[in-house]
Structure formats: C-alpha cells, structure tokens
N, C-alpha and C positions, 0 to 999 in steps of 0.2 A: 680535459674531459676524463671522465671517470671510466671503471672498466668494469664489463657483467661478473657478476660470480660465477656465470655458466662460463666463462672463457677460460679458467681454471680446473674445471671439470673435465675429468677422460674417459672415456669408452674405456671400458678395460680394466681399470684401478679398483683392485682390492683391500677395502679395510675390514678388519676384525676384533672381534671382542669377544673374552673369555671369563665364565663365572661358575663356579661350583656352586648350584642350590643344593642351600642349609635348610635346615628347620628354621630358622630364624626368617631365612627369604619368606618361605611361605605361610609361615604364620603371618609377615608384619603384611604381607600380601592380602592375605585372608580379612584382617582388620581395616586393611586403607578399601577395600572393594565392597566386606560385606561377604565375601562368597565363600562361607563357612562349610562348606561341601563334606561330607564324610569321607569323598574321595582324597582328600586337602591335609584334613584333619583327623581323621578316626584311624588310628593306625587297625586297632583291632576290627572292627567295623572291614579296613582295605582285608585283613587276613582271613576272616571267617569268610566272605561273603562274594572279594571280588576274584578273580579270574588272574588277574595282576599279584595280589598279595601282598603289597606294602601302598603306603600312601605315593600320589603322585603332586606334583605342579601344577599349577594352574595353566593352561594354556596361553592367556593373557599372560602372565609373566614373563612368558618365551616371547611374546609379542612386544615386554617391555624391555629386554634386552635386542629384538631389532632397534629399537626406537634408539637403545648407546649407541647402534654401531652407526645409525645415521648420522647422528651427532657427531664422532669420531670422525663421519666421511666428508666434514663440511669444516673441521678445525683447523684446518691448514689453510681454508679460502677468508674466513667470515674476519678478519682481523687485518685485512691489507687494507692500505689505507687509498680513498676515492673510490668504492664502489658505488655503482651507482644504484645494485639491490641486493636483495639480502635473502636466505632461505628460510623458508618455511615446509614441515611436511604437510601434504597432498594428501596422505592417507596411505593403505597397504591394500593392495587388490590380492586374490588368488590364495589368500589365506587358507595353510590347511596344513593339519597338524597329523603327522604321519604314526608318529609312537610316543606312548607316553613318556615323559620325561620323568625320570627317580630323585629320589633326595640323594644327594652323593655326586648325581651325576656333573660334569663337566660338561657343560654347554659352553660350544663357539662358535659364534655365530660370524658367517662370512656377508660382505656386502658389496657385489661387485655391478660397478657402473655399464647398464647394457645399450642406453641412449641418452644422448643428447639432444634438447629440442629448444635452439634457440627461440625459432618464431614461434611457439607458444612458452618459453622463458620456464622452462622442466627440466627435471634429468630423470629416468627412471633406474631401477638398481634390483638383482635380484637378487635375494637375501635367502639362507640357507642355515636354519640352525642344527648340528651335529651334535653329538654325545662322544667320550671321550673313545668311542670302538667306531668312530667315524660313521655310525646310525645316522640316516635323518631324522630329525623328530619334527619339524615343520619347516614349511618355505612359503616365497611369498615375492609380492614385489610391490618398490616401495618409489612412490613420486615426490620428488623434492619439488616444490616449485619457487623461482627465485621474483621476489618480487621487489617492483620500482620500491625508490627508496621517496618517505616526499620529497617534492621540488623545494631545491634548497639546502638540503641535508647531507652530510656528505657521510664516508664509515665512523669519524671520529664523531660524530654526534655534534656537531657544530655548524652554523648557517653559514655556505657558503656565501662571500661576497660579488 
C-alpha cells in the first residue's frame, strides 16, 4: 500500500525562492496578461506623475513567484514512488500587497508550512515576499490540496496489478 503526499509534509519547513525583476520580467509579464499599465510600462508617465517615481511590477508577478516557491515545497515529495495522491494548488487567501515592488529589486519569497490537514487531505503555508532590505512587499497563504490518485495508478504512471 502506497503512502499520502501529506505524510512527507511538516509544520515548520521552510522553502524559498529568489529572483531579481528585470525589465524583461515585466515586459514579457505585461504581454502574456495584457496588463499594459503606465504603472508597468511608462517609465516617464511613473516620473512625471506618480508619487513612487519610477516604473513598478506587477503585483500578480509577485503572486507568480509564490506560485515557484510552492512548487519548490512539494519537489522533494511528488517523485517518490507509490503515492497514492498527488498535489495540486487550492488557491492563495489573504492576499495583500504591502509596497510596491521596483525593477532592480530582489525578491524572496519564503514559504513556510503552518498546517497540516490530513482529514480534509490540505496543507496550508504562509508565504512572505521581501525585497532585498528585508521590506515586505506582500503575503499571503497558500492551500496545497493532495488529491486521490485514480484507482489503479500508482506515482510511476503505471496500472497497478
């Protein structure tokens, strides 16, 4: 008999991930979304006008770098062999973005497991992205939920006999 993906999961454990947005991030950002923002993209536009003074990130980008670290948080389980489920994310509650994020800046994003919930087969995790002056620029928390695998199926992708 196989074994949960949550039996691997801890309270406690810290993963992280770390990325310097470029112009490039948030241009190719700006293209795959649509969300051509003056904020985004008008450098001059951010200097005349806004309060900040230079172009910011998208906030959603910072929400796609939790999205690594979740990923990151499940690398070490989703590849053992006989599981008998597999993760998917739940979604991000409590989203909320505290400072803007700059071009230049260094965001790292931490992802630390706050519960475990076998009987409804979850983990939740709260997620903390910083700047490289140790700023918060948003947090959040994020629900892995591990789901059956079909009957019959084992981690290797092959029909149990």
């Amino acid at each position: 008999m196989g074994q949960s993906g949550l039996d691997f999961v801890r309270v406690g454990e810290v993963f992280r991930f770390a990325k310097t947005v470029g112009e490039v991030d948030v241009t190719l950002f700006a293209g795959l979304t649509g969300d051509f923002s003056d904020t985004h993209v008008n450098e001059q536009y951010m200097q005349e006008r806004s309060t900040l003074g230079r172009r910011i990130a998208h906030g959603a980008l910072i929400v796609g770098y939790m999205s690594t670290v979740s990923t990151i948080s499940i690398a070490h389980i989703i590849h053992r062999p006989g599981l008998t489920d597999f993760p998917v994310s739940a979604g991000y509650d409590r989203i909320r973005f505290l400072r803007p994020t700059f071009f230049g800046d260094t965001v790292t994003v931490s992802y630390e497991v706050i519960e475990v919930d076998r009987g409804r087969g979850r983990s939740r995790a709260k997620v903390e992205a910083a700047n490289q002056r140790g700023e918060l620029l948003a947090v959040g928390e994020h629900i892995m939920r591990w789901a059956p695998k079909l009957s019959g199926q084992t981690s290797e992708g092959t029909v149990a006999v």
